[in-house]
KEKE-164041 format. One record per residue (C-alpha): residue in three letters; z negated, y negated, x; residue number from 0. Coordinates in pm, whole numbers, plus 32768, in hexadecimal, padded with zeros to 4 digits. Layout:
residues N
+------+------+-------+------+------+
| resn |   up | north | east | resi |
+------+------+-------+------+------+
|  ALA |    Z |     Y |    X |  NUM |
...
+------+------+-------+------+------+
***
This chain:
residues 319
+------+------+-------+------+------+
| resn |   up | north | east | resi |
+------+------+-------+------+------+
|  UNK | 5141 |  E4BF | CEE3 |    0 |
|  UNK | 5296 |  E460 | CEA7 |    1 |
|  UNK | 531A |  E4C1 | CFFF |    2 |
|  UNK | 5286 |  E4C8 | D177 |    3 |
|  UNK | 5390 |  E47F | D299 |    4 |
|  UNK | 536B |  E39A | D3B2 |    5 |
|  UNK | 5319 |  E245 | D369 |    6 |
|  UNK | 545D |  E188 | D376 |    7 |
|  UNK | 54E3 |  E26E | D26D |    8 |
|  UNK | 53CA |  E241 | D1A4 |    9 |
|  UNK | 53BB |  E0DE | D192 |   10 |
|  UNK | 5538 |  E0DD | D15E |   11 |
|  UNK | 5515 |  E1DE | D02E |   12 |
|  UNK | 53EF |  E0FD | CF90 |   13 |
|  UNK | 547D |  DFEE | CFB3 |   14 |
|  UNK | 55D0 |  E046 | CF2B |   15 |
|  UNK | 551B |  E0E1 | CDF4 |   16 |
|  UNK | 547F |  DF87 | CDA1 |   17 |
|  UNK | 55C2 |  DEEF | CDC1 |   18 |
|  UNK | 5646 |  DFC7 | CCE8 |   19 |
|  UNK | 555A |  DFDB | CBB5 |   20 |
|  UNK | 5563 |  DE4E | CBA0 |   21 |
|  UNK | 56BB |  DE0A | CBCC |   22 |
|  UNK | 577B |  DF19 | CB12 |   23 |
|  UNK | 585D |  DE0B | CA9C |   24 |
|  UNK | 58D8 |  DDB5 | CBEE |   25 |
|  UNK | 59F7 |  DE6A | CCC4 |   26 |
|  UNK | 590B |  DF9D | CD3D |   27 |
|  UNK | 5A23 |  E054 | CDD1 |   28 |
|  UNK | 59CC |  E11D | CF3A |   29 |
|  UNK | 5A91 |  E018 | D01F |   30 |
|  UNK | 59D0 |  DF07 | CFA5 |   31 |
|  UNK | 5877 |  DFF0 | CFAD |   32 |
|  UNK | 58D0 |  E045 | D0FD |   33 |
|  UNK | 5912 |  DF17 | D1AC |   34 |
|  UNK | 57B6 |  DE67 | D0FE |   35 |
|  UNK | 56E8 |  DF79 | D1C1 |   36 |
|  UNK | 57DC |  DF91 | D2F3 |   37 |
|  UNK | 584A |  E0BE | D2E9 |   38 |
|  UNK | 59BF |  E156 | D2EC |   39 |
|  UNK | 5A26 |  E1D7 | D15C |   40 |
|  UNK | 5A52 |  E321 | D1D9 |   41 |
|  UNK | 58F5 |  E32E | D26D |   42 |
|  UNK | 5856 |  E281 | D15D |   43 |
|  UNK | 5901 |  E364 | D04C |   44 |
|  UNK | 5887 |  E4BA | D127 |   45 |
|  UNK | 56F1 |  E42F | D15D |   46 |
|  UNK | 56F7 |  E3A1 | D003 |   47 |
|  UNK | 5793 |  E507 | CF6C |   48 |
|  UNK | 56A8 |  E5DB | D02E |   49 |
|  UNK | 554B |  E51D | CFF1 |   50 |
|  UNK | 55AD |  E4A2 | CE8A |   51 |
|  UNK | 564A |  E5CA | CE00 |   52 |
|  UNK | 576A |  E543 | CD60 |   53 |
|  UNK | 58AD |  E456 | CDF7 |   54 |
|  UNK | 5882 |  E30D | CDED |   55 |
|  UNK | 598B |  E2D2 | CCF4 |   56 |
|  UNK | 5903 |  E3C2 | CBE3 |   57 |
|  UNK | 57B9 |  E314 | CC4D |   58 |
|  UNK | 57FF |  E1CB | CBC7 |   59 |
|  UNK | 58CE |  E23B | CAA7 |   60 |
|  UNK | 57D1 |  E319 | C9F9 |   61 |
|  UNK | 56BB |  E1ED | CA3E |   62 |
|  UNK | 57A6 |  E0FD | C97C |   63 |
|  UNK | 57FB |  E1FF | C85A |   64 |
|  UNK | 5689 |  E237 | C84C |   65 |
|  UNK | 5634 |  E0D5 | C84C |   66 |
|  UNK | 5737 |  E070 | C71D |   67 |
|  UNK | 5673 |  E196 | C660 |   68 |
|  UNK | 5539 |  E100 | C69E |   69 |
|  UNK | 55B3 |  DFB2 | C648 |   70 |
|  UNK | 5646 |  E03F | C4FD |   71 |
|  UNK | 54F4 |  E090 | C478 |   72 |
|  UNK | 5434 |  DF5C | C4C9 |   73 |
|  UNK | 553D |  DE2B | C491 |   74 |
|  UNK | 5634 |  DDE5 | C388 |   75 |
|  UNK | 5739 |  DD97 | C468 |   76 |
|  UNK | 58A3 |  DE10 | C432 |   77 |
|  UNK | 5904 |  DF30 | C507 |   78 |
|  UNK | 5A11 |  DE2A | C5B5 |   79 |
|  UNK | 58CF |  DD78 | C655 |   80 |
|  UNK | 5827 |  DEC4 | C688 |   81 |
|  UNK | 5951 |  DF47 | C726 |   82 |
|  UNK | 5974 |  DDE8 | C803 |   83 |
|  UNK | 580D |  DDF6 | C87E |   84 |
|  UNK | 581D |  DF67 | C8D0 |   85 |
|  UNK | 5935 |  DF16 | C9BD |   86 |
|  UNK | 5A57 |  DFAB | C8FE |   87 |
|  UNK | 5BA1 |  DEBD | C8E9 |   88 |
|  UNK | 5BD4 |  DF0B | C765 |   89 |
|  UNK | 5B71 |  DFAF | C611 |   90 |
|  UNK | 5C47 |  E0C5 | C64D |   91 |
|  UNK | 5BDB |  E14B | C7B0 |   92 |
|  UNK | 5A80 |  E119 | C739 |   93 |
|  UNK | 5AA0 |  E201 | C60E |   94 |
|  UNK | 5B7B |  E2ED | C6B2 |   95 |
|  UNK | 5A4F |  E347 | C7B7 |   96 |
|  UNK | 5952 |  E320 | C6D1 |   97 |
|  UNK | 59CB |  E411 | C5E2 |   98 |
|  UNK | 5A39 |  E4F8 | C724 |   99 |
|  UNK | 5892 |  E4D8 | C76A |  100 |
|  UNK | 57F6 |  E4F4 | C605 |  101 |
|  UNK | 591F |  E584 | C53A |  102 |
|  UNK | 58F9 |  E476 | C44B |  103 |
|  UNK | 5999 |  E310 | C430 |  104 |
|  UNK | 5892 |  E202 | C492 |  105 |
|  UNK | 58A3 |  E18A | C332 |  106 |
|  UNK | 5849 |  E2E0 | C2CA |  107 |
|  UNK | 5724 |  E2D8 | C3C5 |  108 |
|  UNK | 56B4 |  E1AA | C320 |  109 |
|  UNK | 56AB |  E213 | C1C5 |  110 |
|  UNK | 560A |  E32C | C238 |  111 |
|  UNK | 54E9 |  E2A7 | C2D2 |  112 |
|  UNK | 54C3 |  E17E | C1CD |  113 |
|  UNK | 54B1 |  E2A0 | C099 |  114 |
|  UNK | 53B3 |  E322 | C18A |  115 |
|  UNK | 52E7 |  E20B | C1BF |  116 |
|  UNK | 5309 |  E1D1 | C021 |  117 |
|  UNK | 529C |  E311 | BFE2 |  118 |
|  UNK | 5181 |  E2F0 | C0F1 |  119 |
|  UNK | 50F2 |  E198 | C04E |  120 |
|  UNK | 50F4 |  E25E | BED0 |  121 |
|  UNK | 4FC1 |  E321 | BF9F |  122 |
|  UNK | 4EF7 |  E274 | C076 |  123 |
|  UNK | 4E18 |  E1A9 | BF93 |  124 |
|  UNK | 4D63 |  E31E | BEFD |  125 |
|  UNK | 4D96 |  E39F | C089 |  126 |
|  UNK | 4CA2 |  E26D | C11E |  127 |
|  UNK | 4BCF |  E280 | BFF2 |  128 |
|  UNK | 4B9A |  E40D | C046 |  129 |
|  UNK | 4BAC |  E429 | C1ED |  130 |
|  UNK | 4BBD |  E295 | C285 |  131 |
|  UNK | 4A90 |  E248 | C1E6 |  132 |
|  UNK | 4997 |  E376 | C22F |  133 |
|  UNK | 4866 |  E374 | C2D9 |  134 |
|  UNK | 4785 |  E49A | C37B |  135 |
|  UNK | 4608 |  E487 | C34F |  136 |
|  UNK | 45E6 |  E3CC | C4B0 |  137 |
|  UNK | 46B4 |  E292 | C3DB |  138 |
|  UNK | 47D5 |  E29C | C4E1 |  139 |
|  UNK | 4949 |  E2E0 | C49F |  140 |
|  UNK | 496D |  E486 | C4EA |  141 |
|  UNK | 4A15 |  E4CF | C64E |  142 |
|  UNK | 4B73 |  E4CF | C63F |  143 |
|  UNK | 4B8F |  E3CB | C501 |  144 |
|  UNK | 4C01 |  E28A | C4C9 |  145 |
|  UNK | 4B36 |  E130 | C473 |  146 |
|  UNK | 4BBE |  E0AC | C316 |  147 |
|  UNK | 4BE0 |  DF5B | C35D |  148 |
|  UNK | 4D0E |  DEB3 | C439 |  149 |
|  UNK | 4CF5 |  DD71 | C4E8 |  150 |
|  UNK | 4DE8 |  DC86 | C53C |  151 |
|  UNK | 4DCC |  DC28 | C6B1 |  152 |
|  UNK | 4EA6 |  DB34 | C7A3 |  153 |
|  UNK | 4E9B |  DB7A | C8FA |  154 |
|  UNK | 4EEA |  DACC | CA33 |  155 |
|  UNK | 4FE2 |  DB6A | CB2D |  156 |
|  UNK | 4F48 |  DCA1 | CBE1 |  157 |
|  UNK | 4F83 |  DD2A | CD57 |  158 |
|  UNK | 4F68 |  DE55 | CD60 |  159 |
|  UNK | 4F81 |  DF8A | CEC4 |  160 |
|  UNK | 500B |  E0BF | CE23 |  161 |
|  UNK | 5089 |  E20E | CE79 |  162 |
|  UNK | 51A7 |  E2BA | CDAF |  163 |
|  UNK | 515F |  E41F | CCFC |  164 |
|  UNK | 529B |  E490 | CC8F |  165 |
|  UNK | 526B |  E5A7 | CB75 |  166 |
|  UNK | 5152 |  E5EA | CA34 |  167 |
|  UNK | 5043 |  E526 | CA41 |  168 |
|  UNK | 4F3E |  E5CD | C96A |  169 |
|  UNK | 4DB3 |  E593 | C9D0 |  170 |
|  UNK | 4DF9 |  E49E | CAE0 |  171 |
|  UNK | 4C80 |  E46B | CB59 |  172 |
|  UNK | 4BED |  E5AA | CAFC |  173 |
|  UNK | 4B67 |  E6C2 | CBE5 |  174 |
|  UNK | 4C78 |  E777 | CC55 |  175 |
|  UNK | 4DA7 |  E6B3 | CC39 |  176 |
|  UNK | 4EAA |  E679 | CD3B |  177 |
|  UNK | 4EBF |  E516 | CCFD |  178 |
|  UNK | 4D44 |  E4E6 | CDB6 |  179 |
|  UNK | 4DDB |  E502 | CF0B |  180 |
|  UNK | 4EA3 |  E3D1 | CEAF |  181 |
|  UNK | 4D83 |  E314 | CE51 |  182 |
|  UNK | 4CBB |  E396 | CF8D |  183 |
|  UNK | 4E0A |  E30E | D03B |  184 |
|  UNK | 4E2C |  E1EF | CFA5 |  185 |
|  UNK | 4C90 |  E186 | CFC4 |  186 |
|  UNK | 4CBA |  E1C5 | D12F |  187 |
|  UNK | 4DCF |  E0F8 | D15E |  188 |
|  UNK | 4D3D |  DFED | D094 |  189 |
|  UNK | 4BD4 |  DFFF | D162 |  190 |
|  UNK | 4C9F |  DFE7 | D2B7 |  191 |
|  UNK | 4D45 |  DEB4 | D265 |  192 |
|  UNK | 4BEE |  DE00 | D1AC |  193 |
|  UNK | 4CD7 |  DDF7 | D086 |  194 |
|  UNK | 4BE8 |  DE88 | CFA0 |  195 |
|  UNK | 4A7F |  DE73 | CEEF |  196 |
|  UNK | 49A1 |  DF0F | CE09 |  197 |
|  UNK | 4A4D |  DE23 | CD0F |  198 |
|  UNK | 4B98 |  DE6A | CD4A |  199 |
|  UNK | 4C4F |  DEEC | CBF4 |  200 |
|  UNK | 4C8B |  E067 | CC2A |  201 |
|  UNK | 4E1D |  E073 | CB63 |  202 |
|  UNK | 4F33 |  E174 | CAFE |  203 |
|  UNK | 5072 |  E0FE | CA8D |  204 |
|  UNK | 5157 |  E1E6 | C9D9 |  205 |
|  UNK | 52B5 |  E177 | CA30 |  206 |
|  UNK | 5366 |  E254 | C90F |  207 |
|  UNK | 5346 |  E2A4 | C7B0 |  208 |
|  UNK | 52CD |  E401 | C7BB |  209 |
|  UNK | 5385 |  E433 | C688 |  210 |
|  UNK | 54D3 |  E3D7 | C717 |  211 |
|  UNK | 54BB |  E450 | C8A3 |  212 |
|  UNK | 549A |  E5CC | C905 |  213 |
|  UNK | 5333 |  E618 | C968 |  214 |
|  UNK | 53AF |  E65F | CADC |  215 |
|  UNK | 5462 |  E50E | CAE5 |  216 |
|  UNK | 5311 |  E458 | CA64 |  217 |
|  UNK | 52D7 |  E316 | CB48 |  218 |
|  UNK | 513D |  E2F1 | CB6F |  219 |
|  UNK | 50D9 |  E1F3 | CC3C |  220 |
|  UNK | 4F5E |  E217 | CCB5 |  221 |
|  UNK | 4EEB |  E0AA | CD16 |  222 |
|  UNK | 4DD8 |  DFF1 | CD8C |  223 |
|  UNK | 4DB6 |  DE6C | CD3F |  224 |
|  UNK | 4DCE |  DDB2 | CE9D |  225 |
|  UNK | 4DCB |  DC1C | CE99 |  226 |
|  UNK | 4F15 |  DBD4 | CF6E |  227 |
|  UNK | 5066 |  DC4E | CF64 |  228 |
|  UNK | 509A |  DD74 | D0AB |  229 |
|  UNK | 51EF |  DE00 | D13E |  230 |
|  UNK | 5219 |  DF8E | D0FE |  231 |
|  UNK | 514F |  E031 | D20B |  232 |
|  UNK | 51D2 |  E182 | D212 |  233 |
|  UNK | 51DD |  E21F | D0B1 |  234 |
|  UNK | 50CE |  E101 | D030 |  235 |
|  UNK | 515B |  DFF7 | CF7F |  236 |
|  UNK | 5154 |  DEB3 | CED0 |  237 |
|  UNK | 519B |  DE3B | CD74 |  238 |
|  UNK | 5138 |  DD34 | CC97 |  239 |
|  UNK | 50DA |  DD4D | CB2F |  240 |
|  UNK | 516B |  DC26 | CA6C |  241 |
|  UNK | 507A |  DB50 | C99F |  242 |
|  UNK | 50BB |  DB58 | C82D |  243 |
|  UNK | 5020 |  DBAD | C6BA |  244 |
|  UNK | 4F9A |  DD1C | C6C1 |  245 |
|  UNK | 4F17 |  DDD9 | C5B1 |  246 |
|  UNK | 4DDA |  DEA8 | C636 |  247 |
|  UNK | 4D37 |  DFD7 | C5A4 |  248 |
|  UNK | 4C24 |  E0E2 | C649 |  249 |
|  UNK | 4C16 |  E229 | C697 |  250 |
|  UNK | 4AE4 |  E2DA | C6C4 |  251 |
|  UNK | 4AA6 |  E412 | C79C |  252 |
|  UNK | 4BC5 |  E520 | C7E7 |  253 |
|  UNK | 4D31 |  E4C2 | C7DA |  254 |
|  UNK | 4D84 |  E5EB | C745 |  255 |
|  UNK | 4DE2 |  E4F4 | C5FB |  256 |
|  UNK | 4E24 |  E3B7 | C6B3 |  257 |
|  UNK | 4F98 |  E3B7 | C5EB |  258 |
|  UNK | 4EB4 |  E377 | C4D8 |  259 |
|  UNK | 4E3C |  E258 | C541 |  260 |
|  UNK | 4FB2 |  E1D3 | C59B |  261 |
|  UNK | 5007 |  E237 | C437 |  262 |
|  UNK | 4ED1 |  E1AE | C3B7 |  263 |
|  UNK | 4EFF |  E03A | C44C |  264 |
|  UNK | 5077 |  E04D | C3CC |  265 |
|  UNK | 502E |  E076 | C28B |  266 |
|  UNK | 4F2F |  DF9C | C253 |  267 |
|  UNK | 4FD6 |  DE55 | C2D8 |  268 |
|  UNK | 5174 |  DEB3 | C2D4 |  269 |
|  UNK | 5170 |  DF7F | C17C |  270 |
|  UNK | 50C1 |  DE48 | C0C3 |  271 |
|  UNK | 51EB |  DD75 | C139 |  272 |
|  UNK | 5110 |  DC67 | C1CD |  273 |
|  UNK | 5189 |  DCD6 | C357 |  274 |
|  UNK | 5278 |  DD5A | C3EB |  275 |
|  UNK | 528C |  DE26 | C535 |  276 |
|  UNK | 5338 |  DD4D | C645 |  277 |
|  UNK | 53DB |  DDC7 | C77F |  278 |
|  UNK | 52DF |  DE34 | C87E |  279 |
|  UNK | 521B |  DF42 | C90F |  280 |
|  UNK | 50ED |  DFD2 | C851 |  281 |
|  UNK | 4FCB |  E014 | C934 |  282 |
|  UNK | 4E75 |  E091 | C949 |  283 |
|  UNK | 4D21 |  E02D | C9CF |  284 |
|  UNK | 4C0C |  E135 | CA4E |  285 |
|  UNK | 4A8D |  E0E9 | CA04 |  286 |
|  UNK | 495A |  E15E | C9BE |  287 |
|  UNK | 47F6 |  E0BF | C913 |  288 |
|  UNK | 46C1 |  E158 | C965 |  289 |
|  UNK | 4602 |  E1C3 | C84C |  290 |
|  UNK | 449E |  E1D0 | C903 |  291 |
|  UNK | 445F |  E294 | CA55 |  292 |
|  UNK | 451B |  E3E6 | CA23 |  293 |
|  UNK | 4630 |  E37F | C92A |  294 |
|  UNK | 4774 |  E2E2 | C955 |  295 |
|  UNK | 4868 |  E2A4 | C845 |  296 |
|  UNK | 49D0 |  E2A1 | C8D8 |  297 |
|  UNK | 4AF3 |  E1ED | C81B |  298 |
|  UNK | 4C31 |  E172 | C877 |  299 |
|  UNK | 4CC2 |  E01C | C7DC |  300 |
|  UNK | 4E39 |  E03D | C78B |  301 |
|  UNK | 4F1D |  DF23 | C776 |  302 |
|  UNK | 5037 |  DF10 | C6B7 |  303 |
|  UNK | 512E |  DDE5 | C6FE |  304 |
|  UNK | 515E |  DD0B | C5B2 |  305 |
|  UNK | 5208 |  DBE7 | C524 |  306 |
|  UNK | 51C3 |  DB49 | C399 |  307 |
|  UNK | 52EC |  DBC8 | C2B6 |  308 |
|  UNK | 53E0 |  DAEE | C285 |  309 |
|  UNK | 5353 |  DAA5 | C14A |  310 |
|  UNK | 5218 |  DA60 | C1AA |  311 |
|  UNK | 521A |  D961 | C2CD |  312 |
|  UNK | 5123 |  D89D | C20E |  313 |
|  UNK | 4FFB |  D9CB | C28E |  314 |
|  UNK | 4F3A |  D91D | C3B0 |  315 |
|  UNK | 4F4B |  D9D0 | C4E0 |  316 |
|  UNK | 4DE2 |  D9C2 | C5A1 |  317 |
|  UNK | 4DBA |  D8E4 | C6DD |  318 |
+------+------+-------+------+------+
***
């Protein structure tokens, strides 16, 4: 759970941290925080540093640095847009704190991670010949692997009730793990209000690259689909998932190697240069088939937001 205070605070916190992921652009100083939840800067900047763990300030400037990194892998933009839609004013204070962060210039960062991905798409056709396309002797994918085949899928906005883990989120459903009481929480919540069904989409939505953000910084929100749009009640909240083209692959069984399955999807539609990753959050879907009357195959569908390449605009996108 991301923090437990009295209620007011809560709902102040919440919502202030959805402000702030979708408008890092916009003038996020603590004044102007503040006075949108009603509270005095001085006040706000002590219940935000104590629940939080960091100033508010710091806050929003490592979210923008961390969002022009992520934008630098997936978009060909210059860093002068980057730097513009992370919420710096120029080139220059953009690089200075990004190299301050990484050590590297964001165009060093870049080249980086393209000569990765290169490198990366020189192996994967012998890698899915040799793991993504095994079968055990029951003709199912083994536990922890990942379906070959990626499907393109668009999808309507989604409401979804969630509750903020802030830290790793390895083996989110299995027995054990921490992140159950938030489901428990969040099931309960759901139930008391008749927001939710036996068909409602069970969700996680990982709002940083784990690649770029520090394990103990790692947003995971733990969501359940509802069909209307609900104030923050407490440390519950709301969100939306914009529609859009997704890219959607499967993993089956533990999630021990679910960042195979990321890297899996990414290199089978971005590497070819038909798509392109667009600006939006991944997310995940929790399921299970049953098998027959004492086997259940769990998998989780993860979607990766896309665009066609610039090049490509002829490719269809599916209805």
């Amino acid at each position: 759970m991301i923090f437990q205070t009295n209620e007011k605070y809560e709902q102040a916190l919440l919502s202030t941290l959805l402000h702030i992921q979708t408008h890092l652009e916009e003038d996020l100083r603590l004044e102007a925080l503040a006075e949108r939840v009603g509270f005095s800067p001085y006040h706000f900047h002590r219940i935000f540093r104590e629940f939080i763990g960091e100033p508010v300030k710091e806050y929003v400037r490592r979210l923008r640095i961390e969002k022009g990194a992520y934008r630098l892998k997936i978009s060909e933009d210059t860093i002068l847009q980057i730097a513009l839609e992370a919420g710096f004013k120029n080139h220059e204070s953009f690089t200075r704190a990004f190299e301050k962060r990484f050590g590297i210039t964001p165009s060093e960062f870049r080249s980086d991670f393209l000569r990765a991905s290169r490198e990366r798409k020189q192996q994967i056709q012998p890698k899915y010949i040799t793991e993504y396309n095994l079968k055990d002797e029951t003709g199912l994918l083994p536990n922890g692997s990942t379906a070959k085949q990626v499907r393109l899928e668009r999808i309507r906005p989604i409401i979804v009730a969630f509750v903020r883990h802030i830290g790793p989120y390895d083996n989110i459903l299995e027995k054990g793990s921490p992140l159950l009481v938030l489901w428990a929480e969040l099931f309960q919540w759901g139930n008391a209000n008749q927001l939710i069904n036996a068909d409602s989409l069970l969700m996680g939505i990982a709002q940083d690259d784990p690649s770029i953000t520090p394990p103990e910084k790692q947003r995971f929100d733990v969501c359940v689909q509802i069909p209307a749009f609900h104030h923050p009640s407490g440390h519950i909240g709301c969100q939306t998932i914009s529609a859009g083209l997704f890219a959607v692959g499967r993993h089956y069984g533990l999630f021990d190697n679910l960042a195979d399955t990321y890297a899996h999807i990414y290199d089978s539609m971005i590497t070819t240069g038909k798509y392109q990753m667009r600006w939006g959050q991944p997310f995940e879907v929790y399921t299970h088939s049953r098998v027959n009357d004492d086997l259940r195959i769990h998998f989780t569908d993860v979607y990766l937001p896309i665009a066609p390449a610039e090049q490509n605009k002829e490719v269809v996108d599916p209805s």
